[in-house]
C-alpha positions as CSV (number, residue, x, y, z in Angstrom):
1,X,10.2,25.6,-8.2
2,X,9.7,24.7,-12.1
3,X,13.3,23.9,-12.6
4,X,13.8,22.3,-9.2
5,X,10.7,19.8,-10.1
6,X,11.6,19.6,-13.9
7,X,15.7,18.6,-13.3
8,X,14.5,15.5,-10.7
9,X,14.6,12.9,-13.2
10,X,10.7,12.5,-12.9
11,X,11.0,10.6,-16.0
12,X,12.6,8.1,-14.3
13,X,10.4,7.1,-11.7
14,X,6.7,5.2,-11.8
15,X,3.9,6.5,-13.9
16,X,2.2,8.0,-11.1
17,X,5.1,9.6,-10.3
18,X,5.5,10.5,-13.5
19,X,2.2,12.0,-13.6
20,X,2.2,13.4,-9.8
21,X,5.1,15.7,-11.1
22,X,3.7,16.7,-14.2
23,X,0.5,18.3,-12.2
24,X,3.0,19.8,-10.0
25,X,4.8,21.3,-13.0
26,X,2.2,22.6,-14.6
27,X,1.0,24.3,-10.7
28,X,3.6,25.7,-10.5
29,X,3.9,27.2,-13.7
30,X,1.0,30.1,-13.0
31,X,1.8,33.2,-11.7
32,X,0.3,33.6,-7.9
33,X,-2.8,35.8,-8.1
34,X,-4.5,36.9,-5.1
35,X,-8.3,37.9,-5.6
36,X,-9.1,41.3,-4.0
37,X,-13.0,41.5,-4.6
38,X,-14.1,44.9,-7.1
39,X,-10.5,45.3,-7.9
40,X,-9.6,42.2,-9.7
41,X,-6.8,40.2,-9.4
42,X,-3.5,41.2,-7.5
43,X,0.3,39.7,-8.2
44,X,2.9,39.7,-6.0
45,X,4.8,42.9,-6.9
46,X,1.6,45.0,-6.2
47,X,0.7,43.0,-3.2
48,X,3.9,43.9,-1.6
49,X,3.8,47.3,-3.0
50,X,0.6,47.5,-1.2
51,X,2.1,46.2,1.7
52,X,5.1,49.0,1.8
53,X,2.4,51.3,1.4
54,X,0.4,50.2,4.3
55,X,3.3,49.4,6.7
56,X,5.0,53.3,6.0
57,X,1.4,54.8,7.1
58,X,1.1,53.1,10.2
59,X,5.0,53.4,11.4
60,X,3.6,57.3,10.5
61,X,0.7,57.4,12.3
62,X,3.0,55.3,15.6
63,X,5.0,58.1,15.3
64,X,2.7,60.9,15.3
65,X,0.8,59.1,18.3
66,X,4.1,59.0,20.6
67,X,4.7,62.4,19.2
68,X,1.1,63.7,21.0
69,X,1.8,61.5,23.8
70,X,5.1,62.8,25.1
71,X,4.2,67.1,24.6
């Protein structure tokens, strides 16, 4: 999204334009952090990790309840 916003010839435009990309620029620029209280601050990679995770224990636990259900 840097690069898209950075190679739009913002220099070009109005200053508030100008200026309206700049603060979008520089937004854009931070890595997205999610808050997760005690623990601190999570990125993406370990967000989805956590979501694998999460997602392979309940397609387990599916299984093993259609497993009880059909004996």
């Amino acid at each position: 999204m840097f690069h898209a916003a950075y190679e739009t010839n913002w220099y070009e435009n109005s200053s508030q334009i100008k200026q309206l990309t700049r603060i979008m620029i520089m937004r854009v620029s931070k890595p997205v952090e999610a808050k997760a209280g005690l623990m601190g601050t999570i990125d993406l990679p370990l967000f989805a990790s956590i979501m694998r995770t999460a997602y392979s224990y309940l397609t387990l636990l599916k299984q093993m309840q259609e497993d009880a259900e059909s004996t």
